[in-house]
C-alpha beads as a LAMMPS data file, in Angstrom:
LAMMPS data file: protein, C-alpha beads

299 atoms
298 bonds

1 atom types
1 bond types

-500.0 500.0 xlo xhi
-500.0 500.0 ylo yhi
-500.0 500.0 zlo zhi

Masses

1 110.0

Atoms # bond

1 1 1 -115.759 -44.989 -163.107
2 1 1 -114.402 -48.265 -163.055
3 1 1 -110.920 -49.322 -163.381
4 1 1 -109.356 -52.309 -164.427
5 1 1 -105.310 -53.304 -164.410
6 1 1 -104.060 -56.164 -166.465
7 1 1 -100.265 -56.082 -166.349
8 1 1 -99.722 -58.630 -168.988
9 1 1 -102.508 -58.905 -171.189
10 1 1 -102.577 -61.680 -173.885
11 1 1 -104.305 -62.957 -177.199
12 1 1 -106.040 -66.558 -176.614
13 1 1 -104.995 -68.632 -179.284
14 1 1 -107.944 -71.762 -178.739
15 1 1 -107.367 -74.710 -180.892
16 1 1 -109.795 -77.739 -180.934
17 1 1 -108.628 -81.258 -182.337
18 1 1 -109.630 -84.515 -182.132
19 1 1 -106.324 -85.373 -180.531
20 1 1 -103.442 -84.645 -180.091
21 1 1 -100.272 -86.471 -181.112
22 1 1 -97.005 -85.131 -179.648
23 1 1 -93.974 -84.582 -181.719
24 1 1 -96.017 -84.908 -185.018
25 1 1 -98.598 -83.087 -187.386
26 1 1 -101.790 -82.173 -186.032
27 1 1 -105.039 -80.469 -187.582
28 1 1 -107.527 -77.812 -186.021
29 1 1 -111.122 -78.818 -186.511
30 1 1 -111.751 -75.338 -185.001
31 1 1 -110.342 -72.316 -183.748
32 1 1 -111.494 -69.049 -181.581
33 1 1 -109.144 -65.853 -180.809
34 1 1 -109.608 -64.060 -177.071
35 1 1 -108.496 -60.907 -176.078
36 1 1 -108.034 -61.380 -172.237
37 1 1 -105.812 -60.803 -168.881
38 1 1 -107.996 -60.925 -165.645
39 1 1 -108.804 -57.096 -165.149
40 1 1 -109.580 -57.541 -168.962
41 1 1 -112.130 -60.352 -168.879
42 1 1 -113.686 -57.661 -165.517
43 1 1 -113.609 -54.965 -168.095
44 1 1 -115.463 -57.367 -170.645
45 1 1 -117.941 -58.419 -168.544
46 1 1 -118.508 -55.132 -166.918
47 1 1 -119.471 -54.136 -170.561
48 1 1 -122.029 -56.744 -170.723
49 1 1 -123.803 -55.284 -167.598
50 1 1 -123.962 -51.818 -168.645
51 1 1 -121.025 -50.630 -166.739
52 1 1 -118.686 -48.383 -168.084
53 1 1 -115.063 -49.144 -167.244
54 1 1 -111.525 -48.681 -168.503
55 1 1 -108.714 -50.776 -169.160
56 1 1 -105.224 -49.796 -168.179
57 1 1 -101.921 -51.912 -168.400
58 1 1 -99.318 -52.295 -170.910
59 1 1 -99.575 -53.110 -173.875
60 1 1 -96.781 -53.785 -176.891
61 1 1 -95.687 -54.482 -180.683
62 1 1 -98.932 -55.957 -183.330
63 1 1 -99.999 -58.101 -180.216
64 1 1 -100.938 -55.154 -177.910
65 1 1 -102.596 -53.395 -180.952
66 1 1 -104.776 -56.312 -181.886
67 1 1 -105.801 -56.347 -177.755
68 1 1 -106.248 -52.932 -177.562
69 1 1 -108.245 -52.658 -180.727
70 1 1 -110.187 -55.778 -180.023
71 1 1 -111.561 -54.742 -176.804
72 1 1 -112.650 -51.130 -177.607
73 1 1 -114.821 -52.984 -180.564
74 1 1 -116.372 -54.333 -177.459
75 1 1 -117.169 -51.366 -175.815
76 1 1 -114.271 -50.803 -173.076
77 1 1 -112.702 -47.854 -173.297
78 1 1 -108.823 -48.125 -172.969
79 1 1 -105.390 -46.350 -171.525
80 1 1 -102.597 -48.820 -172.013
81 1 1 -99.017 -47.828 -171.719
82 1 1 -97.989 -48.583 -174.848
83 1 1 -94.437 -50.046 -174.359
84 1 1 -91.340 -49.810 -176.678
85 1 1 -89.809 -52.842 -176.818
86 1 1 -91.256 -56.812 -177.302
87 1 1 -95.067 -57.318 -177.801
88 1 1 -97.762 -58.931 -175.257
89 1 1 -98.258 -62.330 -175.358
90 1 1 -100.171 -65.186 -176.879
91 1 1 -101.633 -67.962 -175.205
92 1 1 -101.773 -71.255 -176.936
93 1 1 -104.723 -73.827 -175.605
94 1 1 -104.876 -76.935 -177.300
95 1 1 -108.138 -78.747 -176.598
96 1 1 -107.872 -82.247 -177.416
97 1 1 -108.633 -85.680 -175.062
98 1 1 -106.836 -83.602 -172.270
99 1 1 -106.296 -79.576 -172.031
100 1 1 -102.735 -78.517 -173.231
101 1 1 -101.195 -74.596 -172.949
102 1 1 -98.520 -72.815 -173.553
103 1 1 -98.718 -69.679 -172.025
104 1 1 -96.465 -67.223 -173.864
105 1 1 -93.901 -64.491 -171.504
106 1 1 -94.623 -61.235 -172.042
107 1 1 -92.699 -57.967 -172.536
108 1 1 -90.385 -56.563 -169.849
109 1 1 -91.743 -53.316 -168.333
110 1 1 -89.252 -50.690 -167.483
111 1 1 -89.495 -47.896 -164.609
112 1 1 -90.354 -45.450 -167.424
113 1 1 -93.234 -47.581 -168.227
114 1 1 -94.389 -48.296 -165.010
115 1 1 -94.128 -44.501 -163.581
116 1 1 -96.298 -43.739 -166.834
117 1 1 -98.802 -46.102 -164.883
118 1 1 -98.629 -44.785 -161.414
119 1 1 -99.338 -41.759 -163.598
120 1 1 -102.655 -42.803 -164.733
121 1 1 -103.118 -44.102 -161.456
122 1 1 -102.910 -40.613 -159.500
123 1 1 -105.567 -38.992 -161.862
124 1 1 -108.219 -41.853 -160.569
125 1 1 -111.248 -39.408 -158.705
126 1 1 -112.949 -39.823 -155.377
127 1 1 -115.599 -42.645 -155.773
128 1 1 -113.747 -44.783 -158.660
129 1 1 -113.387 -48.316 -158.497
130 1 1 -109.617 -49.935 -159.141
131 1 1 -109.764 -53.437 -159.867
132 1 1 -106.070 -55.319 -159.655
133 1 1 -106.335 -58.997 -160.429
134 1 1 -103.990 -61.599 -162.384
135 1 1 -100.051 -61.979 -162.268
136 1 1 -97.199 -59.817 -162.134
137 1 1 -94.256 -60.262 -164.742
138 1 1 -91.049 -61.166 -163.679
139 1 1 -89.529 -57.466 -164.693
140 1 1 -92.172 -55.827 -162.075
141 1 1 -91.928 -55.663 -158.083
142 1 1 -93.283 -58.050 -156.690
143 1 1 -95.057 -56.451 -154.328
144 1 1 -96.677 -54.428 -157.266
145 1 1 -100.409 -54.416 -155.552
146 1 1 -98.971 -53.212 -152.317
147 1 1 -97.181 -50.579 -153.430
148 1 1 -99.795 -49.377 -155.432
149 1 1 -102.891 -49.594 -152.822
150 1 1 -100.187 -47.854 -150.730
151 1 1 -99.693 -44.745 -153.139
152 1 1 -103.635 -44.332 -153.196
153 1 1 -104.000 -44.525 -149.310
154 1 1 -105.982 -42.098 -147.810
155 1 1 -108.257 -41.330 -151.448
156 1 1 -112.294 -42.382 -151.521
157 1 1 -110.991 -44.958 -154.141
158 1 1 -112.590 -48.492 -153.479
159 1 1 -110.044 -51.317 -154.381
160 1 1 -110.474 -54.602 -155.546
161 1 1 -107.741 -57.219 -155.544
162 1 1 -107.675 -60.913 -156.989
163 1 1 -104.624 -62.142 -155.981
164 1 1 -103.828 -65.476 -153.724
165 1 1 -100.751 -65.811 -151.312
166 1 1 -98.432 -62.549 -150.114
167 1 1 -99.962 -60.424 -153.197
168 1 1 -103.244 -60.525 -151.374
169 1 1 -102.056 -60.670 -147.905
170 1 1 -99.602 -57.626 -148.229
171 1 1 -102.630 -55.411 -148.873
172 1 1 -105.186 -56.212 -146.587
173 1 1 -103.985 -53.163 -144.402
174 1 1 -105.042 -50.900 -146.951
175 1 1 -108.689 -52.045 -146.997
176 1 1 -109.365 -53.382 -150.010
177 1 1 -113.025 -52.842 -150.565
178 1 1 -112.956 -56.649 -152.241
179 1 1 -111.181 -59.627 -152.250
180 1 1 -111.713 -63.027 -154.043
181 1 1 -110.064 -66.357 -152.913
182 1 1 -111.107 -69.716 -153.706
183 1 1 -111.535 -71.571 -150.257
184 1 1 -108.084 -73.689 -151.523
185 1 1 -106.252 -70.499 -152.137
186 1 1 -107.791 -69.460 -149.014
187 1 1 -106.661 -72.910 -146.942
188 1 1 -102.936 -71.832 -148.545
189 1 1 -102.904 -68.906 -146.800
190 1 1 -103.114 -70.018 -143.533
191 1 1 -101.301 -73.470 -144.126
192 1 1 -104.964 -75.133 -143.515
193 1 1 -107.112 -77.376 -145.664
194 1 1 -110.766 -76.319 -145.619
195 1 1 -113.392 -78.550 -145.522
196 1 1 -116.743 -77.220 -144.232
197 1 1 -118.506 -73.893 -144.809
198 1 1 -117.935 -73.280 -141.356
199 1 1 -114.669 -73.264 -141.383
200 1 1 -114.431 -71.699 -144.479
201 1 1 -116.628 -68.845 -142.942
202 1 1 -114.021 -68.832 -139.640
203 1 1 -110.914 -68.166 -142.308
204 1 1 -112.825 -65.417 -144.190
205 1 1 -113.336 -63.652 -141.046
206 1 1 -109.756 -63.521 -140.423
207 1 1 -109.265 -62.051 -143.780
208 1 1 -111.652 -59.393 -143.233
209 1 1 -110.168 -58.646 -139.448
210 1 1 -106.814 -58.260 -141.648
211 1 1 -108.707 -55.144 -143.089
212 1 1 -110.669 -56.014 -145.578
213 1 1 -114.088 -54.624 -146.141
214 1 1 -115.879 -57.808 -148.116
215 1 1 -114.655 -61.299 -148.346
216 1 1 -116.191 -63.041 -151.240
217 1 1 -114.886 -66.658 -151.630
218 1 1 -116.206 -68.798 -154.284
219 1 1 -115.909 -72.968 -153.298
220 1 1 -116.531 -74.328 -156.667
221 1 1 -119.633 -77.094 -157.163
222 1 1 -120.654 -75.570 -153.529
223 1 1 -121.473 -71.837 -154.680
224 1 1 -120.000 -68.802 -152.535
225 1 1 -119.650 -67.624 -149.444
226 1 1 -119.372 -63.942 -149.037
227 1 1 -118.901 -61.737 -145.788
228 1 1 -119.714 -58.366 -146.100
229 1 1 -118.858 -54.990 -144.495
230 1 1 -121.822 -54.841 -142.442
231 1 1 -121.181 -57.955 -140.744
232 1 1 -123.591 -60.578 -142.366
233 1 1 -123.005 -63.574 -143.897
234 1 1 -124.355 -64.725 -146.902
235 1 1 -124.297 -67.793 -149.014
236 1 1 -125.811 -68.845 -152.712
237 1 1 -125.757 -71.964 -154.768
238 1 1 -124.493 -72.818 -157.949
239 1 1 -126.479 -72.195 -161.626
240 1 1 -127.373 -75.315 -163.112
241 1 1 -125.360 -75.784 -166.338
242 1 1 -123.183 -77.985 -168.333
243 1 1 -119.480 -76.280 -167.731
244 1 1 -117.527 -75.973 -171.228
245 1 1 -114.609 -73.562 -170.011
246 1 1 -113.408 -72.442 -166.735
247 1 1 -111.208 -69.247 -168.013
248 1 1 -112.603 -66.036 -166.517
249 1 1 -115.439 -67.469 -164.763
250 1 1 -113.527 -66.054 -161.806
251 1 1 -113.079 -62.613 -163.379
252 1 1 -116.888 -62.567 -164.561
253 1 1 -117.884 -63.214 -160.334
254 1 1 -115.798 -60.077 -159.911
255 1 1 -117.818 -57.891 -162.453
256 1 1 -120.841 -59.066 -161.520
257 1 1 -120.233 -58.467 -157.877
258 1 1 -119.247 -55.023 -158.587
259 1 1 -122.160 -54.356 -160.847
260 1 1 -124.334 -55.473 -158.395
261 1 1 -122.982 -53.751 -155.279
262 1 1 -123.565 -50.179 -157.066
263 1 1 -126.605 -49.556 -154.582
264 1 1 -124.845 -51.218 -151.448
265 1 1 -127.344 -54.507 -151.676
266 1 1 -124.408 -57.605 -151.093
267 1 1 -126.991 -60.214 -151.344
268 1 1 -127.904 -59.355 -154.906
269 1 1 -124.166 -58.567 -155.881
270 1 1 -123.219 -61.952 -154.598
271 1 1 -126.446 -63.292 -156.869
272 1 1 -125.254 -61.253 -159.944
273 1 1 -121.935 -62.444 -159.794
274 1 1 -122.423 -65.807 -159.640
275 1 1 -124.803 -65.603 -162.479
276 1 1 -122.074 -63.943 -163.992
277 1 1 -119.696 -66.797 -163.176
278 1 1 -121.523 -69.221 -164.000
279 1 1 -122.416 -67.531 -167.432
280 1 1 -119.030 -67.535 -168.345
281 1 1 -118.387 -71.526 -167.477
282 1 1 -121.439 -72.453 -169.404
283 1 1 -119.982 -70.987 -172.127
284 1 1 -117.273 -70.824 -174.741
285 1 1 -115.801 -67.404 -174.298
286 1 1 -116.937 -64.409 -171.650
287 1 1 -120.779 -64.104 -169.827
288 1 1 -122.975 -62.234 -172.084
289 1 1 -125.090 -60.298 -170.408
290 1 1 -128.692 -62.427 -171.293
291 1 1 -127.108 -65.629 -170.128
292 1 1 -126.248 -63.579 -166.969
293 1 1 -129.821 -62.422 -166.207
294 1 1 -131.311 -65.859 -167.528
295 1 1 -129.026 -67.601 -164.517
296 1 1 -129.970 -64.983 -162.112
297 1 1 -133.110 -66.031 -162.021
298 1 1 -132.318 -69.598 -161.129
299 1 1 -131.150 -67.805 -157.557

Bonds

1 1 1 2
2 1 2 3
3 1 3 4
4 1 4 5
5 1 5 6
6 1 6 7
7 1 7 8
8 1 8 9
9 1 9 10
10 1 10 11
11 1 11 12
12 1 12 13
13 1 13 14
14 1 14 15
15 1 15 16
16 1 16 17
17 1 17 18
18 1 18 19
19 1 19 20
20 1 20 21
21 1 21 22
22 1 22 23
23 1 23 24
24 1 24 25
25 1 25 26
26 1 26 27
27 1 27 28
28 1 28 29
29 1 29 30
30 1 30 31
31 1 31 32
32 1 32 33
33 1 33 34
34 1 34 35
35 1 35 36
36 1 36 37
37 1 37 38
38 1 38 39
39 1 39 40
40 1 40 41
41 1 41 42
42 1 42 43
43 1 43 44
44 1 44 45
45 1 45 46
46 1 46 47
47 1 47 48
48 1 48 49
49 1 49 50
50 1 50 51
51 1 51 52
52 1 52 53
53 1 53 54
54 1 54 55
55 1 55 56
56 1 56 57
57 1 57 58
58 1 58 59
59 1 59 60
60 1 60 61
61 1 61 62
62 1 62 63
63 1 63 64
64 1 64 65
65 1 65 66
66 1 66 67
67 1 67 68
68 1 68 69
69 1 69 70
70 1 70 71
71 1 71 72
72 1 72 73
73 1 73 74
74 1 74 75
75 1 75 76
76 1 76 77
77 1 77 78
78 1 78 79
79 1 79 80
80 1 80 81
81 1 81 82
82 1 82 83
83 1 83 84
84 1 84 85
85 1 85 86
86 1 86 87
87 1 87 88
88 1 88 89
89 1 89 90
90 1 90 91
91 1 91 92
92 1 92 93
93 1 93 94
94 1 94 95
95 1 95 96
96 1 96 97
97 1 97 98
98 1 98 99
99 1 99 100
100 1 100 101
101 1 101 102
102 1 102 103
103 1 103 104
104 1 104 105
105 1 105 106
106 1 106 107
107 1 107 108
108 1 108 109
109 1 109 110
110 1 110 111
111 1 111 112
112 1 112 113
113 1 113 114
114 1 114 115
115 1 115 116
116 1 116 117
117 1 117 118
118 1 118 119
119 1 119 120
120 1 120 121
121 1 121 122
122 1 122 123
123 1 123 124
124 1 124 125
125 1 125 126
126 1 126 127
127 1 127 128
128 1 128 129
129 1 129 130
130 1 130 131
131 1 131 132
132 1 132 133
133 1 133 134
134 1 134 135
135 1 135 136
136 1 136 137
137 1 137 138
138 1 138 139
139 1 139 140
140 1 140 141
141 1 141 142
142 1 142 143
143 1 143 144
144 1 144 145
145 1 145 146
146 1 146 147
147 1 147 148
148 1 148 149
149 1 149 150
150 1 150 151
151 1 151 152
152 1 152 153
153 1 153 154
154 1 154 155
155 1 155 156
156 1 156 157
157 1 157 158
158 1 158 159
159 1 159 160
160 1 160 161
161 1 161 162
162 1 162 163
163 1 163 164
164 1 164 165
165 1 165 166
166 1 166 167
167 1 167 168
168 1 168 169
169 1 169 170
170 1 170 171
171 1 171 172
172 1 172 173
173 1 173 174
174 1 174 175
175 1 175 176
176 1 176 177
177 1 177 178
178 1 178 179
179 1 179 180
180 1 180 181
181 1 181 182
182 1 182 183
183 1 183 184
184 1 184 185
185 1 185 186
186 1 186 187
187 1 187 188
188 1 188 189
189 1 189 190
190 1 190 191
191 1 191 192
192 1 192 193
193 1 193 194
194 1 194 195
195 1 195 196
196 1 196 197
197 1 197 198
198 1 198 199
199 1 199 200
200 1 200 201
201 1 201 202
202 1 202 203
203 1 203 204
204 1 204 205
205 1 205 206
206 1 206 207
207 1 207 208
208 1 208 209
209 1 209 210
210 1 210 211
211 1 211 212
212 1 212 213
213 1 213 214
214 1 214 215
215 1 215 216
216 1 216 217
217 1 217 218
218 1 218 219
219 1 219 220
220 1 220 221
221 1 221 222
222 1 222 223
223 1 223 224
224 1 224 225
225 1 225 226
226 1 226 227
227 1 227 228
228 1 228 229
229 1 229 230
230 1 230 231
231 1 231 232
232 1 232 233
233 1 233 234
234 1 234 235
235 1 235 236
236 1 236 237
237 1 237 238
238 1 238 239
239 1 239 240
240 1 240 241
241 1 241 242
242 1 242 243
243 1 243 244
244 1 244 245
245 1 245 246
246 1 246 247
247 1 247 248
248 1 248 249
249 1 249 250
250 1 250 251
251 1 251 252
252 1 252 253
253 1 253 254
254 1 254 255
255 1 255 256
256 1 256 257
257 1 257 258
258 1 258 259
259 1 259 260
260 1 260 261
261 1 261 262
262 1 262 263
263 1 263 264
264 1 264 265
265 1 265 266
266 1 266 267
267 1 267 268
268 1 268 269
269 1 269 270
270 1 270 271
271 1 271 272
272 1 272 273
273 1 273 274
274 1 274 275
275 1 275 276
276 1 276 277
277 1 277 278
278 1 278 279
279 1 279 280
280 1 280 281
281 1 281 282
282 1 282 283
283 1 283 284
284 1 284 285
285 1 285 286
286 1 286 287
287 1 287 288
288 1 288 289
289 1 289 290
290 1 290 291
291 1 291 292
292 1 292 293
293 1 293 294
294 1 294 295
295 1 295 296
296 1 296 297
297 1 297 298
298 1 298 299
């Protein structure tokens, strides 16, 4: 089984308009709702590929019950903490001339909450996948991805983390069996600006002598790089497509990759999860799953 952790998931409140005037009245000509959070969108797309998965996090107030309820319609089972006090978040984007949002806060988890998690956490079996990607709220540790890969040390449980900075760096000694910079978060890291795939490749490798197992790195109009476990190096293009949103096209390479590595082939999970990607910018919401297959063939 596959497991996803969103720690603050939110509603996506999408509002088209011709433009958009500051400080006065202004009129939708279109609107779309999202359920999402990065280990969501995974969960989503997951879904799409015939992969069963389930979302944990926390969840609270009519927010968290809309998210909840509006994901299992979509076929991902679900074990939120439900918490007590505040309700998850919306996210307003405006889409106008230029790209406005207001991302909204977020409840506060308390150590009640987040033991409830760890929890849910130690019941995970030999063989599952745990998939951590997205931010951490200001009332969590930040060092929330260490500590758990840390507490599941030693377990046949094959980690993914999509994280940038010290979240991802902190938990490269616990093997993650994926991780997913950009090559600019990937520059950051090392205080480097990346130019060439070469170079790109040279940084990777340091990531995976860090510990871990594959190094997938997508470099945007240039397709992906990925190292894998077994020591090769692969790279694939880009789908051809006109790009109408860039939200979760990250999280979608993630499913797909995991989808596809089910049989240990990295070459095809790098393939599927680029279609996957690439589904999801070609599109107004999430990859569906015949866009994903109709791009994979283009590789």
């Amino acid at each position: 089984m596959v497991y996803t952790v969103t720690f603050n998931p939110a509603i996506d409140y999408v509002v088209y308009t011709d433009e958009m005037a500051v400080g006065g009245v202004n009129r939708a000509r279109d609107e779309k709702i999202y359920f999402g959070g990065k280990g969501i969108n995974v969960s989503l797309v997951l879904s799409e590929l015939g992969v069963k998965s389930k979302a944990l996090g926390f969840v609270a107030g009519f927010t968290g019950a809309a998210i909840e309820n509006g994901i299992r319609d979509k076929g991902v089972e679900t074990d939120f903490v439900h918490l007590e006090n505040g309700f998850s978040r919306i996210n307003v984007k405006i889409k106008a001339n230029d790209e406005t949002e207001l991302n909204g806060k977020g409840p506060d988890i308390d150590d009640k909450s987040l033991n409830e998690l760890f929890k849910k956490l130690d019941a995970l079996s030999d063989g599952d996948t745990l998939v951590l990607a997205g931010s951490i709220p200001n009332s969590m540790p930040s060092d929330i991805y260490r500590i758990i890969l840390e507490r599941l040390e030693g377990r046949n449980i094959r980690t993914v983390v999509d994280a940038t900075k010290d979240l991802l760096m902190n938990v490269l000694k616990y093997k993650p069996f994926l991780i997913k910079p950009n090559n600019h978060e990937l520059g950051e890291m090392f205080g480097v600006t990346l130019k060439t795939t070469d170079e790109i490749a040279e940084y990777a490798a340091k990531l995976k002598e860090m510990g871990a197992r594959n190094v997938l790195v997508s470099m945007a109009g240039d397709g992906a790089l990925l190292l894998d476990e077994n020591g090769k190096t692969h790279i694939c293009g880009v789908c051809k497509g006109t790009v109408k949103n860039s939200v979760g096209a990250g999280d979608s390479m993630v499913a797909g990759f995991i989808a596809g590595s089910a049989k240990g082939d990295y070459e095809y999970a790098l393939k599927l999860g680029t279609a996957a990607g690439g589904a999801t910018a070609f599109s107004y919401g999430l990859a569906e799953k015949d866009e994903i297959f109709k791009l994979l063939e283009q590789l």
